[in-house]
C-alpha positions as CSV (number, residue, x, y, z in Angstrom):
1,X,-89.3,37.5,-161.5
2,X,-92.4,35.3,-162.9
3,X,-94.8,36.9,-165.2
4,X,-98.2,36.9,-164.1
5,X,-100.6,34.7,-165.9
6,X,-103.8,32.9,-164.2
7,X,-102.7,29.2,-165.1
8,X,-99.2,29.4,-163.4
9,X,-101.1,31.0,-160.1
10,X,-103.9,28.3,-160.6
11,X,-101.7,25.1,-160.8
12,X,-99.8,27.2,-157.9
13,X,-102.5,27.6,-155.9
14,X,-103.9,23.5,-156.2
15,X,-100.5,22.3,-155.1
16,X,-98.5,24.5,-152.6
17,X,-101.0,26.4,-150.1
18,X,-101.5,24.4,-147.2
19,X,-103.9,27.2,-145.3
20,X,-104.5,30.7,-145.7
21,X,-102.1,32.9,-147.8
22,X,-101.4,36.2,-149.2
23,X,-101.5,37.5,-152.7
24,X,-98.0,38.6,-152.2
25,X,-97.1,34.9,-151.6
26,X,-98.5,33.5,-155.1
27,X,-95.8,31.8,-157.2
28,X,-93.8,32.1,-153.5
29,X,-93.4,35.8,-153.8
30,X,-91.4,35.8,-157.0
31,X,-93.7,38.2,-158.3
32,X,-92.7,42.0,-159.1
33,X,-94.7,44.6,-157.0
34,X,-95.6,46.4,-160.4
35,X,-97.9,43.5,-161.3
36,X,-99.6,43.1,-158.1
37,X,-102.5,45.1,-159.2
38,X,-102.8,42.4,-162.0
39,X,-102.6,39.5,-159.7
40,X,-105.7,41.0,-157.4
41,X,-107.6,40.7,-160.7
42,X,-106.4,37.4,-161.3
43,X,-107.1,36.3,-157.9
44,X,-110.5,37.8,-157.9
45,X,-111.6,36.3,-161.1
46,X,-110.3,33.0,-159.4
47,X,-112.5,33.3,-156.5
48,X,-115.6,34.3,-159.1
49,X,-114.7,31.5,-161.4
50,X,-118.3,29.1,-161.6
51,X,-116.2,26.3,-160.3
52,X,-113.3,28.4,-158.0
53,X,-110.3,26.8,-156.3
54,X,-110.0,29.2,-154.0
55,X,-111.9,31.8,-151.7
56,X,-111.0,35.3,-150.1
57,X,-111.0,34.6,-146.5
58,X,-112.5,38.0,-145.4
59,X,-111.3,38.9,-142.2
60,X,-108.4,40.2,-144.1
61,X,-107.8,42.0,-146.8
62,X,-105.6,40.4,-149.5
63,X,-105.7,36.8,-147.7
64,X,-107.0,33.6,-149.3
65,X,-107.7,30.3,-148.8
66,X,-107.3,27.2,-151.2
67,X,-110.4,25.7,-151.4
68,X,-110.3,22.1,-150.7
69,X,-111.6,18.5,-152.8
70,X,-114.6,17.1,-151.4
71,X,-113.8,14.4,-149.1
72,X,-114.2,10.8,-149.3
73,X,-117.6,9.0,-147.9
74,X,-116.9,8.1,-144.5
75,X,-117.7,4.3,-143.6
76,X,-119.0,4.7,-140.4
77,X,-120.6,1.3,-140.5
78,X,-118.1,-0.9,-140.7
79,X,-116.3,0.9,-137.5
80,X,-116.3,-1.1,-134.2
81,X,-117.6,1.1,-131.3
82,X,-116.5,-1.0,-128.9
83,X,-113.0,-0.8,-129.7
84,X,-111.1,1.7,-127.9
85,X,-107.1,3.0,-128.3
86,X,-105.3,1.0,-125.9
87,X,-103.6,4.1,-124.6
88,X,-102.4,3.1,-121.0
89,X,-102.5,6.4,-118.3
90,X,-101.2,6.7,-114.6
91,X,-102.7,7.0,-111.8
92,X,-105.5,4.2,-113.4
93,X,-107.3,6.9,-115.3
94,X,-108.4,4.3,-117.9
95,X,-111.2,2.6,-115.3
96,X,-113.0,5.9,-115.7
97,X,-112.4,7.4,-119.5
98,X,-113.1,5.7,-122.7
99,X,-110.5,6.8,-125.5
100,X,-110.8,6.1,-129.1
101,X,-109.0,6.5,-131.7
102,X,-107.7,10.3,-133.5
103,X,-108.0,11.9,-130.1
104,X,-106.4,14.2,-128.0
105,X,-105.4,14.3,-124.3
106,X,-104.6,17.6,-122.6
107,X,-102.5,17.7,-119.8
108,X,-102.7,21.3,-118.3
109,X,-100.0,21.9,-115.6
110,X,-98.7,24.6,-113.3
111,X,-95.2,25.0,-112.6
112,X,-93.6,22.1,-110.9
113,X,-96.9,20.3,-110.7
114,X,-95.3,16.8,-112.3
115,X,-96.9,17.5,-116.1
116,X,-93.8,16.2,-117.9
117,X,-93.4,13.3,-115.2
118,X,-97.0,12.5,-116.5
119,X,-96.4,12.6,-120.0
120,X,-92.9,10.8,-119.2
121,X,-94.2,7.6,-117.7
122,X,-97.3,7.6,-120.4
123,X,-94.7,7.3,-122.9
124,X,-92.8,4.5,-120.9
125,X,-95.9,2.7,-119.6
126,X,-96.8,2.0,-123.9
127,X,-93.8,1.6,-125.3
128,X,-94.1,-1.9,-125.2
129,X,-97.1,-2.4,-127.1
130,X,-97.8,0.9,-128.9
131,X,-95.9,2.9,-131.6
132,X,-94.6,5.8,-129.3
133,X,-93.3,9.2,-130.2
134,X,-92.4,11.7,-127.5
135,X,-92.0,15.2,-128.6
136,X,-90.1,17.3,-126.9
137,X,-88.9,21.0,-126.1
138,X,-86.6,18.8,-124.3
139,X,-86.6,21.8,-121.2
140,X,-83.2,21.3,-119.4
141,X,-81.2,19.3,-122.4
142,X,-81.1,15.8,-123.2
143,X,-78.8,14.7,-120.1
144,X,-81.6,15.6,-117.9
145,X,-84.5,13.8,-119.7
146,X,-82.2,11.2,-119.3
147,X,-82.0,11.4,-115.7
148,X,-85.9,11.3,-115.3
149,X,-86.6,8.5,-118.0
150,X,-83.8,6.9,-115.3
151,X,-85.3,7.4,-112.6
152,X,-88.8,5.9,-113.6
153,X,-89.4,2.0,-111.4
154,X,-89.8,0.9,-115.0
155,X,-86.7,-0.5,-116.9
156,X,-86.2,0.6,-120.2
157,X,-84.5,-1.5,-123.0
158,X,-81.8,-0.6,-125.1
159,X,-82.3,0.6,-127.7
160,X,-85.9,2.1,-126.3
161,X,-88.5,1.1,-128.1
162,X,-90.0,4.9,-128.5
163,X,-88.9,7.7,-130.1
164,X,-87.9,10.8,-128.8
165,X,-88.1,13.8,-131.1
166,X,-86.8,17.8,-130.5
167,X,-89.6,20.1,-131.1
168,X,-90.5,23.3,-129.9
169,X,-93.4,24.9,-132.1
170,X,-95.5,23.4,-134.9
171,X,-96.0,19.9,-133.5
172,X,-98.5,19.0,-136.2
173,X,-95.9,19.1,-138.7
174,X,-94.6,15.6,-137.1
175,X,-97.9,13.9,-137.1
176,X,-97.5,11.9,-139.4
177,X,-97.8,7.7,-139.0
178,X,-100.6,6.1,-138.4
179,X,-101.7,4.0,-135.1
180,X,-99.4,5.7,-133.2
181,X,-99.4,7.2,-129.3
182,X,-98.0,11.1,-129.9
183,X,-97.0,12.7,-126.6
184,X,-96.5,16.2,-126.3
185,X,-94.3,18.3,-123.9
186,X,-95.2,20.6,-124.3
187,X,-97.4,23.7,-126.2
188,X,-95.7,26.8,-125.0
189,X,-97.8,30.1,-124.5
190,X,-97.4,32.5,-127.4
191,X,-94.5,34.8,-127.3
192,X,-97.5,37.2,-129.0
193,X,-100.0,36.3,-125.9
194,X,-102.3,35.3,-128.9
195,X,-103.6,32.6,-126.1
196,X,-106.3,31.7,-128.4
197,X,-103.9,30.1,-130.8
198,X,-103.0,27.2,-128.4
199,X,-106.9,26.1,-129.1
200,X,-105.9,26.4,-133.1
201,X,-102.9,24.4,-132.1
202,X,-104.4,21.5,-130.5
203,X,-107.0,21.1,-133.2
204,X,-104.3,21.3,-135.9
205,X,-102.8,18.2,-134.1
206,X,-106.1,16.4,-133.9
207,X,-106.9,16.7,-137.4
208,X,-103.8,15.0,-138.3
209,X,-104.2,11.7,-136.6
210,X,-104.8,8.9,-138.2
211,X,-106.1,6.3,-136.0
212,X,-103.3,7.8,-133.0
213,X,-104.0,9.6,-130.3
214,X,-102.2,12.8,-129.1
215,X,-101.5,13.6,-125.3
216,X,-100.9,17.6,-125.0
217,X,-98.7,19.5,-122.2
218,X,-100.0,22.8,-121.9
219,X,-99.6,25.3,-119.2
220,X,-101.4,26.8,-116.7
221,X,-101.8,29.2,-113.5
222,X,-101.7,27.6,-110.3
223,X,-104.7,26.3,-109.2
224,X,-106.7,26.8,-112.0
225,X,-108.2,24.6,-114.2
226,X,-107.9,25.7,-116.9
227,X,-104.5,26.3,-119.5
228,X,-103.2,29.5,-120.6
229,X,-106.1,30.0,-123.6
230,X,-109.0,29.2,-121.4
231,X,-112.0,27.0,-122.0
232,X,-111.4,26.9,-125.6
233,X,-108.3,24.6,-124.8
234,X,-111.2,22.4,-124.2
235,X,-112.6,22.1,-127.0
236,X,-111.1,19.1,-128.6
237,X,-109.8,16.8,-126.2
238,X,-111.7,13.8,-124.9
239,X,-110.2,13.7,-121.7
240,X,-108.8,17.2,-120.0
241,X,-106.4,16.7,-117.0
242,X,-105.6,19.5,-114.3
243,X,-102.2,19.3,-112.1
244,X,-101.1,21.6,-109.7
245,X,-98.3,20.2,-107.3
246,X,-99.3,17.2,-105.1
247,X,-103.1,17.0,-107.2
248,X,-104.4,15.8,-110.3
249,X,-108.2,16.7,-111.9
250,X,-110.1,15.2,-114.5
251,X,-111.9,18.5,-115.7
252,X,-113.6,16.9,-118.1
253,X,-114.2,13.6,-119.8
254,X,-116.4,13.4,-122.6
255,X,-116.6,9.8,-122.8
256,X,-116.8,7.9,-119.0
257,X,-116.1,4.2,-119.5
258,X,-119.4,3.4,-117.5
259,X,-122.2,6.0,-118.0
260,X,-123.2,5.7,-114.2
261,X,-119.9,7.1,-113.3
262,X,-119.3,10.4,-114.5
263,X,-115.3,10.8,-113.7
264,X,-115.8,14.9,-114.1
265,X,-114.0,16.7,-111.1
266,X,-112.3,13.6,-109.9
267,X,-109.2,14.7,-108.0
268,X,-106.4,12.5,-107.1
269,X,-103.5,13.3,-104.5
270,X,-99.6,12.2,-105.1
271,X,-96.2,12.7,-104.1
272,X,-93.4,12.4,-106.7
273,X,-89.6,12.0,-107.0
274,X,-87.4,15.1,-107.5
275,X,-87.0,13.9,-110.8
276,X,-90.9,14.3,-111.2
277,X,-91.6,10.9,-112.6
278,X,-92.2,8.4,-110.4
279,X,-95.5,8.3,-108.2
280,X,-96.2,7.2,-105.3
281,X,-98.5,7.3,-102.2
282,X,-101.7,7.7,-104.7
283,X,-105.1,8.5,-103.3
284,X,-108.4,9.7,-104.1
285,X,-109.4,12.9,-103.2
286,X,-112.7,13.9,-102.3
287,X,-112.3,17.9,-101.2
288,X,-113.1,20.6,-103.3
């Protein structure tokens, strides 16, 4: 067991904490229980300190936070507005919604409503000319993601020039390279029915891209707009997508590519292939 002694936890606490933590945690738990009433000491004369590194959070007792190094100066100047991320999207959706750069796209879907087929041909329709990762739970094994990448009406080289990754949780982890498309499929509901952390996890993926762009599966109740998690879910995207089977939404768009055409409650009507990605018979939709 480590001895207790506030320059081990300080250099500790500067290099390993990547969020909140527990006391219990410092010097990753290798700590005997007889000392912790030392370490609450420590830790509190850390948070007093005139220059402190890190900070009780509050909300619970014996939690912390590392506090963080001032940021760089951003150089908003030299940024060109009129640049956008060349992110292509079915069903046209780029005549209507500006994208730029270290965004996110949420793509809320009901069951069977053609949210992975979505996602699916956005990764094939930029693999050509964007850095593409797909992540995956990869729902139904790899022999039927094969199936619907095959069964796409656009040919795909071999080797594909995207990546397809396994992921089912913590899809920040894997943001990681810059100027690249990330897509998504998909954020799955808390086994906890915390829905509130699927907000936390879309904004944990948005604050790791690095001149990308993220598109987001999430799920959602049948004619609903909104995803398991509610209107927080829409916090952070730029452009928020509803499908139910047969119908697509824009629920919101914060940034219309003309400003005389707000693309808010669009609706679009589709059929799809029982594989679920290829489109067809597209129209506008003008009902309710």
């Amino acid at each position: 067991m480590a001895e207790v002694n506030r320059h081990d936890i300080e250099l500790w606490i500067q290099a390993i904490p990547t969020g909140e933590f527990h006391y219990k945690a410092v010097l990753d738990g290798n700590i005997d229980p007889s000392c912790y009433p030392r370490l609450r000491r420590i830790m509190h004369d850390i948070c007093a300190a005139e220059d402190p590194i890190c900070e009780s959070v509050g909300k619970r007792d014996g939690y912390y936070r590392a506090i963080e190094d001032m940021p760089d100066a951003v150089d908003w100047q030299s940024v060109d507005p009129s640049k956008d991320f060349p992110i292509v999207l079915p069903f046209e959706l780029r005549k209507y919604v500006w994208i730029d750069n270290n965004s996110t796209i949420a793509v809320a879907g009901s069951k069977d409503s053609g949210k992975t087929g979505f996602i699916m041909r956005t990764v094939v329709m930029n693999m050509n000319h964007l850095n593409v990762e797909f992540l995956t739970n990869m729902e139904g094994g790899v022999n039927q993601l094969k199936r619907r990448f095959d069964a796409m009406d656009i040919e795909i080289p071999k080797p594909a020039p995207f990546k397809v990754r396994h992921m089912i949780d913590n899809f920040h982890d894997a943001i990681k390279t810059p100027n690249t498309l990330y897509l998504i499929d998909y954020i799955d509901v808390p086994e906890s029915g915390e829905f509130y952390m699927i907000a936390g996890a879309i904004a944990k993926i948005q604050v790791k891209l690095r001149n990308s762009v993220a598109v987001i599966g999430l799920q959602k109740r049948a004619n609903s707009d909104w995803a398991y998690g509610g209107e927080g879910t829409k916090k952070k995207p730029c452009l928020y997508l509803a499908m139910n089977p047969g119908k697509l939404k824009v629920v919101s768009a914060k940034v219309p590519v003309s400003p005389k055409l707000d693309p808010t409650n669009m609706q679009w009507t589709f059929d799809y292939d029982e594989q679920g990605t290829k489109f067809s018979n597209i129209a506008r939709w003008e009902g309710e």
